[in-house]
C-alpha positions as CSV (number, residue, x, y, z in Angstrom):
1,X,0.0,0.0,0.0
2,X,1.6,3.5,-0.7
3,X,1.5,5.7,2.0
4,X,2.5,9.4,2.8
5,X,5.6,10.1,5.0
6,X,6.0,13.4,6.1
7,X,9.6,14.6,6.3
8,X,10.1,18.0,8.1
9,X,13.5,17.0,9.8
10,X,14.7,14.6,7.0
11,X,17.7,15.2,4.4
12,X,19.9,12.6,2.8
13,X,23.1,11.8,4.0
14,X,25.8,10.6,1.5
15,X,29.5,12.3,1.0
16,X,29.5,14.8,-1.4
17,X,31.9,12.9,-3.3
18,X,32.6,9.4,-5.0
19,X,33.4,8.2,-1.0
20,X,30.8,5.4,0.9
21,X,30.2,4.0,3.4
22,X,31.7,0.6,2.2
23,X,35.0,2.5,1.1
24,X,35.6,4.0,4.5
25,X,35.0,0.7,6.0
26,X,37.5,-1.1,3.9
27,X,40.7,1.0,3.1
28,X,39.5,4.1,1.3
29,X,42.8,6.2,0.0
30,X,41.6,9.8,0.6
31,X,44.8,11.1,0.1
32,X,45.0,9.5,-3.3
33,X,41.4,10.6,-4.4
34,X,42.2,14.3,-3.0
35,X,45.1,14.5,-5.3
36,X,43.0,13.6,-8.4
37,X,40.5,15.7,-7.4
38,X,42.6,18.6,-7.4
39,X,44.4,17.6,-10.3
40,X,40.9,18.1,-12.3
41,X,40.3,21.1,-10.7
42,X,43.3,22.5,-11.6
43,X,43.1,21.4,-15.2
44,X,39.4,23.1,-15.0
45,X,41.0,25.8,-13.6
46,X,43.3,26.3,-16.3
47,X,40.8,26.2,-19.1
48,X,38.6,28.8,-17.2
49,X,40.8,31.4,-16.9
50,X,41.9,31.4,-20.8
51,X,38.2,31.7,-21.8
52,X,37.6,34.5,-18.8
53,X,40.9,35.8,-20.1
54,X,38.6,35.9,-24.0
55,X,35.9,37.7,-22.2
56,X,37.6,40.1,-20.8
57,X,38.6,40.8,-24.3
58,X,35.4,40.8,-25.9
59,X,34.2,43.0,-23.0
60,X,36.8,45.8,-23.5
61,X,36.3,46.1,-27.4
62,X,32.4,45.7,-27.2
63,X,31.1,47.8,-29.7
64,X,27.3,47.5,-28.7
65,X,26.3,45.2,-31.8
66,X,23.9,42.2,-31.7
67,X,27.4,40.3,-33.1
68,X,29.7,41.0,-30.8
69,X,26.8,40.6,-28.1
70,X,25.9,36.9,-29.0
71,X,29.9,36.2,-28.8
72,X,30.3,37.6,-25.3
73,X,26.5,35.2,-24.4
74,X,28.0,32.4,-26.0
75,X,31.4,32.4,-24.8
76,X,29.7,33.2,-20.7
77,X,27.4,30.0,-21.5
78,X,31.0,28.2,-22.2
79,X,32.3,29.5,-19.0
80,X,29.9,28.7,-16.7
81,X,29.6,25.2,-17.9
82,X,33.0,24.7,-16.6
83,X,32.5,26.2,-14.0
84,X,29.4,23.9,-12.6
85,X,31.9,20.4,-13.7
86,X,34.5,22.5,-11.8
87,X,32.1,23.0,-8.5
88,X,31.0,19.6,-8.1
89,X,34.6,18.2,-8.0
90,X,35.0,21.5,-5.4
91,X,32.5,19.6,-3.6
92,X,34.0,16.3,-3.6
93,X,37.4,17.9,-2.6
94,X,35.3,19.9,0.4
95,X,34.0,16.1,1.4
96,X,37.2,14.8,1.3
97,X,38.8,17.2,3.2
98,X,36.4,17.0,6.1
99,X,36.7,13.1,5.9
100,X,40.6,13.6,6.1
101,X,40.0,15.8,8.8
102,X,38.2,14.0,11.1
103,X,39.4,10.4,10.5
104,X,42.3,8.6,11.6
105,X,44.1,5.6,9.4
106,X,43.8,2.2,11.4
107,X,44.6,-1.5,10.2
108,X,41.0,-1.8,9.9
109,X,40.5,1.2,7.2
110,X,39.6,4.3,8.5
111,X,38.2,5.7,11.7
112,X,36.2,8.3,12.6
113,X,37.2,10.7,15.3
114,X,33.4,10.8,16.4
115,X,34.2,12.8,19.3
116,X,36.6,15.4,17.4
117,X,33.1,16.3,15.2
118,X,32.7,20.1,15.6
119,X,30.5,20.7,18.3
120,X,27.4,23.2,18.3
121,X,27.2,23.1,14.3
122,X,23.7,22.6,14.4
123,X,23.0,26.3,16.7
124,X,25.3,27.7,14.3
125,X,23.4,27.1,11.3
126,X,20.3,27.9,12.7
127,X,21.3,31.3,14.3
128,X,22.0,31.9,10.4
129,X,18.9,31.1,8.8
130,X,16.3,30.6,11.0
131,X,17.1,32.3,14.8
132,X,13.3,31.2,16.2
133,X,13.9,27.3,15.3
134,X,14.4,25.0,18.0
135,X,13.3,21.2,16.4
136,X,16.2,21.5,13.7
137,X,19.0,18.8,13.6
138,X,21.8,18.0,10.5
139,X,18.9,16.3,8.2
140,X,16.6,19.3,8.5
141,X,19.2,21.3,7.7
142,X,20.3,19.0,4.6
143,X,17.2,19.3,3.0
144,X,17.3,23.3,3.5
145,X,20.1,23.6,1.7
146,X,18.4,21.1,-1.0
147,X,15.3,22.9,-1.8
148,X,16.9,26.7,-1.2
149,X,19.7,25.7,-4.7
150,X,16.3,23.8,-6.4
151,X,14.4,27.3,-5.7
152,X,17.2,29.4,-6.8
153,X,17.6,27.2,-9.9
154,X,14.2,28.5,-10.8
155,X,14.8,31.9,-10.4
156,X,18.1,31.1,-13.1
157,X,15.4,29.7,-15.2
158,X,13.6,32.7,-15.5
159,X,16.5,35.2,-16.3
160,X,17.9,32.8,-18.5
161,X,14.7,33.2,-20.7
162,X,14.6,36.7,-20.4
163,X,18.4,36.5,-21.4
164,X,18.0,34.4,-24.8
165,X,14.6,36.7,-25.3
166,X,16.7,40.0,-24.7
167,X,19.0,38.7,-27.4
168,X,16.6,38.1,-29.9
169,X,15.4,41.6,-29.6
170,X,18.5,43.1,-29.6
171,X,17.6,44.9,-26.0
172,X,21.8,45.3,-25.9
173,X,21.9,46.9,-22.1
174,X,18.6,44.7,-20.9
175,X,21.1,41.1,-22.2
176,X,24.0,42.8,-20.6
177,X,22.4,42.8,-17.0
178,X,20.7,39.8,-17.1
179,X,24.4,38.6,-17.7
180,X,25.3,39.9,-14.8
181,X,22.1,38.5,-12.4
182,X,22.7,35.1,-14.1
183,X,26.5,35.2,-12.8
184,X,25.3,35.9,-9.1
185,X,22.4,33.5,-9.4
186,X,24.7,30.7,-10.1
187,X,27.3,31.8,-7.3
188,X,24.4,31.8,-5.2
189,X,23.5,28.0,-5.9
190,X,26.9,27.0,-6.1
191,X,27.1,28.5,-2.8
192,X,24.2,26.3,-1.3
193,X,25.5,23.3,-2.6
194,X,28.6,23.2,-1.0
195,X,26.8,23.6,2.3
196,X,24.7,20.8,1.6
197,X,27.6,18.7,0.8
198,X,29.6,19.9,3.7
199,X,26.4,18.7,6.3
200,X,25.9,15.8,4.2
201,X,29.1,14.9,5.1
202,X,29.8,15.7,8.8
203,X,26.0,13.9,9.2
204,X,27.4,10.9,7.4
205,X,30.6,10.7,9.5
206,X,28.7,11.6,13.0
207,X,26.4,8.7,12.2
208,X,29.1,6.0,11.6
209,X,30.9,7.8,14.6
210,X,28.2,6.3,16.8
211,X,28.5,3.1,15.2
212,X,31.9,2.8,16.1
213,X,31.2,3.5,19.4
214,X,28.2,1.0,20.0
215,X,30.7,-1.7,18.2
216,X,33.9,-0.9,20.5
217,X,31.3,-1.1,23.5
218,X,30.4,-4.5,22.5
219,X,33.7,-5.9,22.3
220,X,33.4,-5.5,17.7
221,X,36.3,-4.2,15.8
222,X,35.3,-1.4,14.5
223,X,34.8,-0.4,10.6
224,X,34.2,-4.4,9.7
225,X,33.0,-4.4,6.1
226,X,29.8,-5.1,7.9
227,X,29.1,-1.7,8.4
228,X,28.3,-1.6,4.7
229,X,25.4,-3.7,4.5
230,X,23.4,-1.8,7.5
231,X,24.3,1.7,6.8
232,X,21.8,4.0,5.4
233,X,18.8,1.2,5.2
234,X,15.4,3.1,6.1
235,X,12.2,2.6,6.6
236,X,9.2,4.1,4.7
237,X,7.9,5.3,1.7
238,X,11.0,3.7,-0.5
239,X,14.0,5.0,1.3
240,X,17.7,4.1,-0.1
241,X,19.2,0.8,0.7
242,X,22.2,2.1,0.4
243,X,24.9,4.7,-0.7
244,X,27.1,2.4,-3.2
245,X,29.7,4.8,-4.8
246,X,33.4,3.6,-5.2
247,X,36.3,4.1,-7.2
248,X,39.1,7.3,-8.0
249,X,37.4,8.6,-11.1
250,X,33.7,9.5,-11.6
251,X,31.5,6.0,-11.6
252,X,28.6,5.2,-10.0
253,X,28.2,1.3,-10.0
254,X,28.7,0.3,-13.7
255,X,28.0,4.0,-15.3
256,X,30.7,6.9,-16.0
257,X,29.4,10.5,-15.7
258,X,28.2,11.8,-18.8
259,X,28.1,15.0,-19.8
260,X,23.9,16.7,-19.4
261,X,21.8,17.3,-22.4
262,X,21.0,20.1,-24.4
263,X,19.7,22.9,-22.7
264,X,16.3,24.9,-24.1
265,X,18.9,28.0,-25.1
266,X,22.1,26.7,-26.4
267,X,22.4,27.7,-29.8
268,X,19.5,30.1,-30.0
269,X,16.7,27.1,-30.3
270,X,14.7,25.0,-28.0
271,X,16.5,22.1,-28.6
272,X,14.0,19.7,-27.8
273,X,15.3,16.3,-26.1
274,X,14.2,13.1,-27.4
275,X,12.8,11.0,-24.2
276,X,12.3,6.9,-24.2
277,X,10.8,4.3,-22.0
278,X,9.5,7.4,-19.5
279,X,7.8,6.6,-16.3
280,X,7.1,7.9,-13.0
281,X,9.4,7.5,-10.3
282,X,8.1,10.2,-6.8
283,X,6.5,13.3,-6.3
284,X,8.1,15.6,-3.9
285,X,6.2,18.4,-1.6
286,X,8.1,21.0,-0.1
287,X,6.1,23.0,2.5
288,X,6.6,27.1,3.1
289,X,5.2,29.2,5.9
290,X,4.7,31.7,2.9
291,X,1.9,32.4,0.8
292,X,4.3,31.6,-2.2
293,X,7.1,29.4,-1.4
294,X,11.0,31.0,-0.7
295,X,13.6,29.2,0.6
296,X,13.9,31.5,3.4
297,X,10.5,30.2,4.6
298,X,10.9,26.4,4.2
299,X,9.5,24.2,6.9
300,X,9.1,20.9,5.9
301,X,8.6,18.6,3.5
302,X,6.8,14.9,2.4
303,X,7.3,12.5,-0.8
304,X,4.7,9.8,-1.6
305,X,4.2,7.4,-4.9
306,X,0.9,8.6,-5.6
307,X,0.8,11.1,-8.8
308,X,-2.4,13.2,-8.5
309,X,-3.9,14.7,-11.6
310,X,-3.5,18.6,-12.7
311,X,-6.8,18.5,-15.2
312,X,-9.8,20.1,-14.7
313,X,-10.6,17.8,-11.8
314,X,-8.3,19.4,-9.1
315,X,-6.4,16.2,-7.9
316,X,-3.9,18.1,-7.2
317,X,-5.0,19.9,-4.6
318,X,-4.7,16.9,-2.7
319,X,-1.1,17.6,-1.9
320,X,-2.3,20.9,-0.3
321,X,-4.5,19.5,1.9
322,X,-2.3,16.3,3.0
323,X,0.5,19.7,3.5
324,X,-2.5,22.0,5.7
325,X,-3.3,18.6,7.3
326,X,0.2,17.4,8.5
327,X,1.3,21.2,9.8
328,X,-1.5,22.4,11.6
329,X,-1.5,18.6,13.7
330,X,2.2,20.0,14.2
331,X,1.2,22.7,15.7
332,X,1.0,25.5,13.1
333,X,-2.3,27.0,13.7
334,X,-4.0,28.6,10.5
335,X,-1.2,27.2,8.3
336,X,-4.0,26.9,5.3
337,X,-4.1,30.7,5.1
338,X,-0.8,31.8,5.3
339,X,1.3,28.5,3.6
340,X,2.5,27.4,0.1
341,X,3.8,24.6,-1.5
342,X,5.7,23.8,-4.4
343,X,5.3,20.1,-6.2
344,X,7.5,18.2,-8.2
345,X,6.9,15.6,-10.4
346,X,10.1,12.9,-11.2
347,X,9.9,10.8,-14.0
348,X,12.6,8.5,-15.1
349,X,13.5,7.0,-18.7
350,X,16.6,7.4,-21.1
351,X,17.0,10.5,-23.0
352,X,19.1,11.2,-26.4
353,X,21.9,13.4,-26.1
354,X,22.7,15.0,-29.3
355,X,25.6,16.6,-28.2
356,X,28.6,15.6,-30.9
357,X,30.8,14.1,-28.1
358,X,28.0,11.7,-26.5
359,X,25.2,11.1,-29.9
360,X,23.8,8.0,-27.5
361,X,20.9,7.0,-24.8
362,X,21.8,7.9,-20.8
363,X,19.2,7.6,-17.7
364,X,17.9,10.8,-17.5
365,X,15.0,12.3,-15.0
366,X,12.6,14.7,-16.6
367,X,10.9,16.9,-13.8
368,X,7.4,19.5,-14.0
369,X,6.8,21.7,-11.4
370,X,4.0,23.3,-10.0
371,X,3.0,25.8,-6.4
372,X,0.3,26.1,-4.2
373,X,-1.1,28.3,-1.7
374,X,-4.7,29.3,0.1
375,X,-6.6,30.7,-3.5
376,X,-4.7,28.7,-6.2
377,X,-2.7,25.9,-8.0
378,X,-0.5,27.1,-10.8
379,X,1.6,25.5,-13.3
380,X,5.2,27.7,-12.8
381,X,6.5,30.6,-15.3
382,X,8.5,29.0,-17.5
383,X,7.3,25.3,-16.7
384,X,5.1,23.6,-19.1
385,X,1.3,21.5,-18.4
386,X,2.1,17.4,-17.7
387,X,1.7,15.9,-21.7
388,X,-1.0,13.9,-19.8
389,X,-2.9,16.0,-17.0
390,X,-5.7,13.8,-16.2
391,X,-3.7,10.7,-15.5
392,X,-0.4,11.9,-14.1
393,X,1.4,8.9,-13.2
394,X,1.1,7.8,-16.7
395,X,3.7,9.7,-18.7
396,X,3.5,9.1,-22.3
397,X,6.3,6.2,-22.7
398,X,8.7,9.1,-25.6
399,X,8.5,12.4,-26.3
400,X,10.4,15.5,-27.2
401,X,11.3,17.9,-24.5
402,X,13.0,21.4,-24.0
403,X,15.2,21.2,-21.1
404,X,17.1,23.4,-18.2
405,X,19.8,21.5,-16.6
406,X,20.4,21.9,-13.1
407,X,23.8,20.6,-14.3
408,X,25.7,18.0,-11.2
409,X,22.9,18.8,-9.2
410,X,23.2,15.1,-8.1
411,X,26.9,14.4,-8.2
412,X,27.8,12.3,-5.1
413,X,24.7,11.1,-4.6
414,X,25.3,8.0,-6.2
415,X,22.6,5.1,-4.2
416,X,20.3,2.2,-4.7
417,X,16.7,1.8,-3.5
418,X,13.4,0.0,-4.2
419,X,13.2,3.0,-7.1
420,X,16.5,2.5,-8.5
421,X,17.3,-0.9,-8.4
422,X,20.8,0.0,-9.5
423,X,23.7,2.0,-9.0
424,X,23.0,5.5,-10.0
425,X,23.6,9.1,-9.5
426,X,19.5,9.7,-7.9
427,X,17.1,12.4,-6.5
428,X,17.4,11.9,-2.5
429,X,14.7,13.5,-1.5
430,X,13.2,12.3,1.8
431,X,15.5,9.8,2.0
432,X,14.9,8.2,-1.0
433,X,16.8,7.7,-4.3
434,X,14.5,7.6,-7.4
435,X,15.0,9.2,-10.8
436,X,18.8,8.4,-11.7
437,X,20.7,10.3,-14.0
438,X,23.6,9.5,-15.9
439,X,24.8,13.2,-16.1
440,X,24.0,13.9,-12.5
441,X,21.9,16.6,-13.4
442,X,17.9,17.6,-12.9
443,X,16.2,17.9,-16.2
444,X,13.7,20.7,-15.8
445,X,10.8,20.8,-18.5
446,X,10.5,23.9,-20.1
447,X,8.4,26.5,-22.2
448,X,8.8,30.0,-23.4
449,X,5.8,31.4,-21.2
450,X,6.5,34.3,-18.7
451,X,3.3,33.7,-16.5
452,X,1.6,30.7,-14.6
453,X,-1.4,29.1,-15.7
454,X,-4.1,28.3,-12.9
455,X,-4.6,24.5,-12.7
456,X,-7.1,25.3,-9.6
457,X,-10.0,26.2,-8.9
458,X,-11.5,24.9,-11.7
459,X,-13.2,28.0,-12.6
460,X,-9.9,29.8,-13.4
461,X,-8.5,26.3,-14.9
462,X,-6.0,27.3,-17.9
463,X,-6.2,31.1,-17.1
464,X,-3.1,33.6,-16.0
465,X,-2.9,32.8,-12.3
């Protein structure tokens, strides 16, 4: 029977690197992984700063042309796609430096100074984000940091398309700041994902900390490749069985990371992505003690299985009441007039990348997203209708989609679970791990359309919301 599980405290913890469980336990090299870690940062690094060295350039002799605009747009898109491969292995070196850090070599593998784990992390992150909280531990905060770079990646979304529109229209100055905002946008979710990665970690390594400790109390060696087998098993809704990464170079199980599809604006068309053998995989509700959601205002949060329609019929509204429901028996009196929620729907499948260095089939996620609050439900700006809205957990099986990438949104998260029966790079969302990706990247549906459409009441069904 599926079955709701609300999820106000829970995150995910795995390393925000290519580092399990299972490696700790048996001999993981951290010092050798560091080094080739930095070794592709550095070669990053290097190719960064020739292209920034090219912009610079282009900047300086701008002559205010459409021309010499697209080159600067084109040669910024270039940039910061080496710079999002460059931050995720900035996030596997932050993991690995905190597992070097508070571990200690042993002739057992590696063990974990539990009680060296900085103390009072949790007030300290709190006193920066939300003073008043008191029922906030490391997974809460996880799944903070989660949904704040997931909401941000929206806003991106939106002043990308204004960007590639601006361009079109030859608004020179209007492309020229939007450059600008989309620079400090990314900076800001590069920003929140190396917190997340940094408390994904120290929760990881706190948690087999106390294991250790119950083990040496009992008389058991400590770090025993039996660790691996029990850690990170849940119970619930489809929980993880497992984190599974291994290796010095980027695999997950049997897959190598592949470079993310086509985005909507590269090359000035929508680029639509060819999708095969699509299905669902989870919805995820994230719950705001705003009347629209902000990631200032996050509270909580619950997956389920069950895919509710976003026809004419309002199923969808059921997520709002099931949200109303589950925080005002917490305690949040009148919740249903002052909340939001924001809904996304996963679907997993294989998708065509046409790039020229890939021209083949990878696992791929394909996401919609949709809000909530007291008066409405409303399909986001820039965020298309499900291709099937009456019967939303039946995807049509291929289609063609325009995409934004949340490119490496998911690198280190490599798991296996009752919705990804193999080793992947997943969604981990409420614990879970469900729509896999080869690229480690979310793949955000997408249309050109500035407003949201009303998908409830169904009075105002279709209509500017």
């Amino acid at each position: 029977m599926r079955r709701w599980i609300v999820l106000g405290i829970i995150g995910f913890l795995v390393f925000g690197s290519f580092v399990s469980a299972g490696d700790v336990c048996q001999g993981f090299d951290v010092d050798r992984t560091l080094s080739d870690v930095n070794l592709k940062i550095q070669n990053l690094t290097g190719v960064i700063n020739q292209k920034e060295a090219d912009l610079q350039e282009l900047y300086a002799t701008f002559n205010g042309s459409l021309e010499a605009l697209e080159r600067i747009v084109k040669l910024e898109d270039e940039v910061q796609e080496l710079r999002s491969e460059r931050e995720a292995y900035e996030r596997q070196k932050l993991s690995l430096e905190l597992i070097k850090r508070y571990t200690v070599k042993t002739p057992h593998g590696l063990q974990v100074l539990y009680y060296n784990l900085p103390k009072g992390l949790v007030k300290e992150y709190v006193e920066k984000i939300h003073p008043v909280r008191k029922n906030v531990d490391l997974d809460w905060l996880v799944a903070y940091y989660r949904q704040a770079g997931e909401l941000t990646f929206d806003e991106y979304i939106e002043v990308d398309s204004r960007l590639r529109e601006a361009v079109k229209a030859g608004k020179v100055d209007e492309a020229l700041n939007l450059l600008q905002k989309r620079k400090q946008i990314r900076e800001e979710i590069y920003a929140f994902a190396r917190e997340k990665s940094k408390l994904e970690t120290l929760q990881k390594l706190k948690t087999l900390g106390e294991q250790q400790t119950i083990m040496k109390k009992l008389g058991i060696e400590p770090l025993s490749s039996s660790l691996k087998s029990d850690f990170g098993w849940y119970d619930g809704w489809g929980e993880r069985y497992g984190n599974c990464n291994s290796g010095y170079i980027p695999v997950c199980g049997r897959y190598s990371l592949k470079s993310w599809l086509p985005e909507s604006g590269e090359d000035w068309g929508e680029n639509p992505v060819y999708f095969r053998n699509l299905h669902s995989a989870a919805v995820w509700v994230g719950i705001y003690t705003t009347s629209e959601p902000s990631y200032s205002s996050f509270e909580a949060q619950y997956c389920t299985h069950e895919f509710f329609s976003t026809s004419e019929d309002g199923g969808i509204r059921t997520y709002w009441n099931r949200a109303v429901n589950l925080m005002e028996s917490e305690g949040y009196t009148g919740f249903g007039n002052y909340g939001s929620i924001q809904i996304k729907y996963f679907y997993t499948g294989e998708a065509y990348n046409s790039r020229p260095s890939d021209r083949s089939y990878q696992k791929a996620n394909l996401i919609f997203q949709f809000e909530c609050n007291r008066y409405a439900c409303w399909i986001s700006s820039y965020h298309p209708q499900l291709p099937n809205p009456s019967d939303a957990d039946n995807i049509p099986a291929t289609g063609d989609y325009s995409l934004y990438i949340n490119a490496r949104w998911l690198y280190g998260n490599c798991c296996i679970g009752p919705d990804n029966p193999e080793c992947n790079w997943a969604n981990g969302h409420c614990h879970g791990c469900f729509a896999p990706d080869e690229s480690a990247s979310q793949n955000f549906a997408w249309v050109n359309l500035d407003y949201r459409i009303c998908v409830w009441p169904p009075e105002r069904y279709g209509q500017r919301c």
